[in-house]
Phi, psi and omega in degrees: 000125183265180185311330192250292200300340184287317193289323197273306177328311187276333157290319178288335174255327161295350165282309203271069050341294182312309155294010200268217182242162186276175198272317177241155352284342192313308178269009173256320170332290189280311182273005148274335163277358202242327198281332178275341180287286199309333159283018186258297163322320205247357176259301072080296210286309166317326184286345192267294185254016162063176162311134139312124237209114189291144157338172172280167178295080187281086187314334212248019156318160154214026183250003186284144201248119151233148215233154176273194177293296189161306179292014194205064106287341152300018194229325199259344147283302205274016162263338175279345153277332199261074190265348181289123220305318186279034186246009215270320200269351150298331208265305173333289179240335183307292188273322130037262217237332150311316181267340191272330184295267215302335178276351185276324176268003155337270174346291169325301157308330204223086158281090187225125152295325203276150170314292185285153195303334154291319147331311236201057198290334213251318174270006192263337186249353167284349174249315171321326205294283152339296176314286186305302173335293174263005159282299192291347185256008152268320169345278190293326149297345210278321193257021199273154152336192161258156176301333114005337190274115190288116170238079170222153188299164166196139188298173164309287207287342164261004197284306167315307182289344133317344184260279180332322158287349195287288171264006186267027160087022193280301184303355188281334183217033107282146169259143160217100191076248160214050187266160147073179154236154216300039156142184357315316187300152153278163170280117193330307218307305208233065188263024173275300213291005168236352183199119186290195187281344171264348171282340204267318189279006185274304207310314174307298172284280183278092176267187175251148158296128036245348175301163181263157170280166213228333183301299183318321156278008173260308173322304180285302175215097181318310209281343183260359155296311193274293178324296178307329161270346171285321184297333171304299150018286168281339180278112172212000000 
């Protein structure tokens, strides 16, 4: 912008300022009634159709899948691509916290007066960019799995003891494959080439502390039992 259009600019906006209206009361006027309507709608709808309301909180579950909210699925996709642990504090606060410093130093970057968005390729393809970003990795949280889920290969006949380890609480202190976590316990993926299947089932039944014993599932259901060391069985 030279020197005459910033001059006509600036007569155009001190013309159209002059005609507008002042901010206050007017635009505090009209966003307080807009502000008191909408907490009216929302005092309304609660009285009406009440809260939702979950089961009570069972700690000792081991089928609950938990998922964040819907706005903090794109943050919750991107720690499930970012899977290696000493990448965790990248995927978490690193990118993060890197794009929101860049949409803040936007403004700053792209001194462009004009409007239109063709105008203005550096902020116009930096918030598509954004936008499809975190559109597509909500997407891809709203439809990933559950966290629980072993995403390793397995034959048929093991796939029910792949479920059973899944959900009888084994990922909470194993690692398998780049499923679960790096401890206390050690890590699964190739715990077949170190303990056959009756050492993994003595191991289940008497474990050292802090594992929990397995006996109670060997008891109730012998047979999902016997799936789960076998499916241990195998990884190597």
């Amino acid at each position: 912008m030279n020197a005459r259009e910033k001059e006509q600019y600036l007569r155009e906006y001190h013309v159209l300022k002059g005609q507008g209206k002042p901010f206050f009361p007017y635009a505090v006027a009209k966003d307080s009634m807009m502000a008191v309507f909408v907490l009216f709608v929302i005092i309304l709808m609660a009285a009406l159709f009440g809260a939702e309301l979950g089961p009570k909180a069972d700690p000792t579950t081991t089928t609950y899948t938990p998922r964040p909210e819907w706005y903090f699925f794109f943050l919750f996709e991107l720690l499930r691509v970012v899977k290696p642990p000493e990448l965790v504090f990248l995927a978490t606060i690193g990118i993060p916290t890197f794009c929101l410093v860049l949409l803040l130093l936007l403004p700053f970057i792209d001194r462009n007066p004009e409007r239109h968005p063709l105008k203005r390729p550096i902020a116009t393809l930096t918030g598509i960019a954004v936008i499809l970003a975190m559109g597509y990795l909500t997407i891809e949280g709203a439809l990933a799995g559950a966290p629980t889920e072993i995403e390793l290969s397995t034959q048929p006949q093991y796939e029910a003891g792949r479920s059973v380890a899944a959900s009888s609480g084994c990922l909470g202190c194993h690692r398998i494959g780049h499923n679960g976590n790096a401890g206390p316990g050690p890590e699964l993926t190739e715990i077949g080439e170190r303990l056959r299947a009756p050492a993994i089932r003595r191991t289940l039944l008497n474990p050292t502390a802090p594992m929990p014993s397995y006996r109670g599932l060997s008891e109730k259901n012998p047979q999902q039992f016997d799936e789960l060391v076998q499916y241990l069985a195998t990884l190597r």
